[in-house]
N, C-alpha and C positions, 0 to 999 in steps of 0.2 A: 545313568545315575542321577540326573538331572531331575527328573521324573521322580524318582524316591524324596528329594529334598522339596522338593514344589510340593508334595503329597506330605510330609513331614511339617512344611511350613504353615500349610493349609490347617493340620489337627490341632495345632499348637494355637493357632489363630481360633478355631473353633472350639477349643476347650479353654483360653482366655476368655473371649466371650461368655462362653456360659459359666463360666464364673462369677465374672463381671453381674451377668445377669440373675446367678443366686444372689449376691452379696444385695444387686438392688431389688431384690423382692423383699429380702430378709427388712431393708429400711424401708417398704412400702407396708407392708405388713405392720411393723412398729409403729409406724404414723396412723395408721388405720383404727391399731387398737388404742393410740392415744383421740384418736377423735373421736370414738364412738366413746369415753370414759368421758370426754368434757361433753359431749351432747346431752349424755345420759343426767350429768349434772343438768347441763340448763336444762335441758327436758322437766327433769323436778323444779326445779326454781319455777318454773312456767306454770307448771301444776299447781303449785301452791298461789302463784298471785291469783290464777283462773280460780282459784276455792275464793281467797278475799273478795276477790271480786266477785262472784255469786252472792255470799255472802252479804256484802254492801248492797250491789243489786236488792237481795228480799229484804233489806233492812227499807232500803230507799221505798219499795214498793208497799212496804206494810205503813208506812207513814203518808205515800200518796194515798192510799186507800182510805186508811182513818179521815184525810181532810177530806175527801171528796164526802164520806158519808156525813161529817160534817155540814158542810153546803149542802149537802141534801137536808138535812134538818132545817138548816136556817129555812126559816117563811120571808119572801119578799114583798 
């Protein structure tokens, strides 16, 4: 009979476990889908400074451009 409870203690041991081990996928999965929600945000956030700054970028480039053609008019 000895053998029946070692084999009993054993199932009991392996079906705690995989419970254990549902219960931590179910919090691995929650965290998962809370990072990919806050990525998603900064991701935008990122987006949009990368447009400002484009943006400034051809502002800045359209005004070196005018002075250069500038000096280029100027006669020395």
């Amino acid at each position: 009979m000895d053998i029946f409870v070692t084999l009993e203690e054993r199932v009991e041991r392996i079906i705690a476990s995989y419970r254990e081990q549902q219960t931590r996928l179910a919090v691995l999965e929650q965290e998962n889908e809370s990072l990919k929600e806050s990525e998603s945000g900064r991701i935008a956030e990122l987006e949009q400074r990368l447009a400002g700054l484009e943006a400034e970028r051809a502002a800045l480039r359209e005004r070196l451009e005018r002075l250069i053609a500038l000096l280029g008019s100027v006669e020395l």
